[in-house]
C-alpha positions as CSV (number, residue, x, y, z in Angstrom):
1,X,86.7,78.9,73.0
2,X,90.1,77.6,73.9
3,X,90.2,75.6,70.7
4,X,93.1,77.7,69.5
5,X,95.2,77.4,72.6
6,X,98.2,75.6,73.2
7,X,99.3,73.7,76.3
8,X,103.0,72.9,77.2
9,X,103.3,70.7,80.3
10,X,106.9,69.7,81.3
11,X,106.6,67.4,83.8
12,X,108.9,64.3,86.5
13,X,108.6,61.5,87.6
14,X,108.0,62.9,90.7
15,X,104.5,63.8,89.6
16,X,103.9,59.5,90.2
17,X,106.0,59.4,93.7
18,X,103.1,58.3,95.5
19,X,102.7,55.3,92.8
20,X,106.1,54.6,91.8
21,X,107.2,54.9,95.9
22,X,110.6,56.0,97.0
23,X,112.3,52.9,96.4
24,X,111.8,53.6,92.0
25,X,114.2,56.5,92.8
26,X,116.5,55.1,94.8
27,X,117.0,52.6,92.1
28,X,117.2,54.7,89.6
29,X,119.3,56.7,91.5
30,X,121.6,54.0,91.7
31,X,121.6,52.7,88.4
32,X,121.9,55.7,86.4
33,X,124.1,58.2,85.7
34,X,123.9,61.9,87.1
35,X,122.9,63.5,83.6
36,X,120.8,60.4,82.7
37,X,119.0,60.9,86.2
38,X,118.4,64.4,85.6
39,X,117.2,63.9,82.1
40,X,114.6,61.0,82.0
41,X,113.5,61.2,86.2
42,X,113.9,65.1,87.3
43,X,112.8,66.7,83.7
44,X,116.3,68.5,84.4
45,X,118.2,68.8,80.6
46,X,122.0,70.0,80.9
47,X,122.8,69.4,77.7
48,X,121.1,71.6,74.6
49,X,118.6,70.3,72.4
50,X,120.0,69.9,69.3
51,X,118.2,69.4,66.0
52,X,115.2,67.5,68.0
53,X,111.6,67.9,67.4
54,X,111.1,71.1,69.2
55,X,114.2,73.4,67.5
56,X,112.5,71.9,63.9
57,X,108.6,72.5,65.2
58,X,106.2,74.0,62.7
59,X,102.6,74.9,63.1
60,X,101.7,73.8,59.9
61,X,103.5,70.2,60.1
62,X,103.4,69.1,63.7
63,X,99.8,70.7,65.1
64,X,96.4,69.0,63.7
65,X,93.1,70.3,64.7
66,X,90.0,67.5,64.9
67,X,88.1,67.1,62.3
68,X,84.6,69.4,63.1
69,X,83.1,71.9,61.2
70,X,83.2,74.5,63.4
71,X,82.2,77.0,60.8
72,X,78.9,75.4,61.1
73,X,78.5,74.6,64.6
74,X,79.7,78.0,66.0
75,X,76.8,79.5,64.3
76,X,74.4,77.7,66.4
77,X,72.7,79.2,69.1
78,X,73.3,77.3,71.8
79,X,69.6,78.4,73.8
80,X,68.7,75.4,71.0
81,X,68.2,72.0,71.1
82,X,71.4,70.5,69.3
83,X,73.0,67.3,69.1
84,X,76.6,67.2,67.5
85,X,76.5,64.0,64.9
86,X,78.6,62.8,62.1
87,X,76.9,65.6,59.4
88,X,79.5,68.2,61.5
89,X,82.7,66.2,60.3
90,X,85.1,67.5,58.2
91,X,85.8,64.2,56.7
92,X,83.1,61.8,57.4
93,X,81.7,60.3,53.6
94,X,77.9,59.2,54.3
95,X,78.3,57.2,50.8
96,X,81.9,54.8,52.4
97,X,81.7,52.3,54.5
98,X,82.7,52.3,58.4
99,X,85.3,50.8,59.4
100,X,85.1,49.9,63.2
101,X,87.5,49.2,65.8
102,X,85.9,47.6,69.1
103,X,88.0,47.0,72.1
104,X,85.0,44.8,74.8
105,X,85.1,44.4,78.1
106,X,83.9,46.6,81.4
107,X,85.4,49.6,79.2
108,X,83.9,49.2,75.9
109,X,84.8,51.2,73.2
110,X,84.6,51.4,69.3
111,X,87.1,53.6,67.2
112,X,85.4,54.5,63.8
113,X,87.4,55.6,60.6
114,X,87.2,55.3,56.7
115,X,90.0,54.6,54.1
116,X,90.4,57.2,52.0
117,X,92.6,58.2,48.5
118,X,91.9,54.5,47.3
119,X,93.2,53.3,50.5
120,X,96.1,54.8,50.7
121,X,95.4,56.9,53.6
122,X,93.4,56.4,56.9
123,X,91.4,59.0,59.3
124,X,89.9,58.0,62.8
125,X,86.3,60.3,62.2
126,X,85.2,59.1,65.8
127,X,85.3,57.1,69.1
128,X,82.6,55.9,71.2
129,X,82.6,54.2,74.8
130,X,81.0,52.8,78.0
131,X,81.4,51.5,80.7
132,X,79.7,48.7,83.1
133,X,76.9,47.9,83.7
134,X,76.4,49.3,80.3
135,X,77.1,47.0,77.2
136,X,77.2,46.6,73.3
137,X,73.2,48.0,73.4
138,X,74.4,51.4,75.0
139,X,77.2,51.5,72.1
140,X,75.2,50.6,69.4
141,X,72.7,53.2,70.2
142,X,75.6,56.0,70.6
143,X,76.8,55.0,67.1
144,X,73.1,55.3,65.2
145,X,72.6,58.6,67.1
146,X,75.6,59.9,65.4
147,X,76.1,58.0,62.5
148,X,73.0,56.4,61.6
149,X,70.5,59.7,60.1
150,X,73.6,60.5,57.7
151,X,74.6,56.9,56.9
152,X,74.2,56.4,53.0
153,X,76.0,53.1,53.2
154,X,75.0,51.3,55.9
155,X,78.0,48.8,55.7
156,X,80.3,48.4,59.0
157,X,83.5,46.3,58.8
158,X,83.7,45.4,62.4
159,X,87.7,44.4,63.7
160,X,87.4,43.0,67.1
161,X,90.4,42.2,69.5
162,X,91.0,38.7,70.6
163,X,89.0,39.4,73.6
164,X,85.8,40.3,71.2
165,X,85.8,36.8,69.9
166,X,86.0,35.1,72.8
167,X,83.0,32.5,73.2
168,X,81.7,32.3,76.2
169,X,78.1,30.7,77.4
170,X,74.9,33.9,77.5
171,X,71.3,32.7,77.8
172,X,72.1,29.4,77.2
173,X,73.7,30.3,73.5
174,X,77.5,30.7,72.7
175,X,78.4,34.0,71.6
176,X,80.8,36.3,71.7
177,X,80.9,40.1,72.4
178,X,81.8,40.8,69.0
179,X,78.6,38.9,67.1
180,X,76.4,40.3,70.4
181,X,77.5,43.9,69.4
182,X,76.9,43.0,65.2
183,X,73.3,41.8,66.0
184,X,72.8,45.9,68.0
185,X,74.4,47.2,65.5
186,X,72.0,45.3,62.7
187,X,68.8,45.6,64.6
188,X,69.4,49.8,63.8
189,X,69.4,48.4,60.1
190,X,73.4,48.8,59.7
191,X,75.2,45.5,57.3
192,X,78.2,44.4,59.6
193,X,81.2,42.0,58.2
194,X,82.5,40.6,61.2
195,X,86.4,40.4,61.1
196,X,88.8,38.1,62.7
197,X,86.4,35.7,63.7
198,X,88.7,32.4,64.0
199,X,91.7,34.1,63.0
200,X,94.7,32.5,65.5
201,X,96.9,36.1,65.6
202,X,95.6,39.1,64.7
203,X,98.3,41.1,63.5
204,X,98.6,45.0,63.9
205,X,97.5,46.2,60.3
């Protein structure tokens, strides 16, 4: 219901004081001008905004909405059983491959997206997570609950961080998170390229 509301929070440094400790302010007190202390530690602004991103904001160009059909899902009755899966997004294609970012570790998570216009253009559909004691088996069953009854092609390119790759010694086998999570993912019938594998520096695009 509040899907079409709009929250504005202006907020200090002062919100962190019990973090950051009296001596941050001090310091910055010190170091900084009285206008530069006002501005970027008390939220305080003497000066006007000129020409910035709020005296140029537009609805249209600077506000997104996430990519549900809510025409669909608001006609639901909700005294049913319903489970909210990838046949509700607004640009989910069940014929493209996945493309899947997974960050391991004792917060797991996976951010799925597709290319799109020829790959010229990129949309995040979807992101998934857990945390320990669960592991790449509690993700890969989130993802086929969601993804998996739509999926035309079943191809996933996986792109790991360093950390995924990282061999280290399970059952008396050397794995990594990254091939432990592509064997969940292919035991739900999915085809996953694993990415990065070997690579030295895995650059931002």
């Amino acid at each position: 219901m509040r899907r079409n509301a709009t929250l504005y929070i202006r907020a200090s440094s002062f919100c962190n004081k019990d973090i950051l400790g009296p001596k941050f302010f001090k310091t910055q007190l010190d170091t900084l001008d009285m206008d530069e202390f006002l501005t970027s530690i008390c939220a305080i602004r003497h000066k006007e905004v000129i020409n910035k991103f709020f005296a140029n904001y537009h609805k249209d160009k600077h506000q997104f909405a996430d990519s549900y059909l809510y025409e669909s899902i608001l006609k639901l009755d909700l005294k049913e059983h319903f489970i909210l899966t990838s046949r509700y997004l607004k640009y989910y294609n069940k014929h493209d491959e996945l493309l899947i970012g997974y960050d391991p570790g004792h917060f797991s998570s996976l951010i799925i997206g597709q290319e799109k216009n020829y790959g010229h253009e990129f949309r995040i559909l979807k992101e998934m997570y857990c945390c320990y004691p669960d592991t790449q088996t509690e993700l890969a069953r989130q993802f086929y609950e969601f993804f998996g009854a739509e999926a035309v092609n079943k191809r996933i390119i996986l792109y790991p961080d360093r950390a995924g790759n990282k061999r280290r010694e399970e059952q008396e086998q050397i794995t990594t998170d990254s091939r432990i999570l592509k064997h969940e993912l292919e035991s739900y019938g999915f085809e996953v390229e694993l990415m990065n594998e070997g690579q030295a520096t895995i650059y931002h695009w």
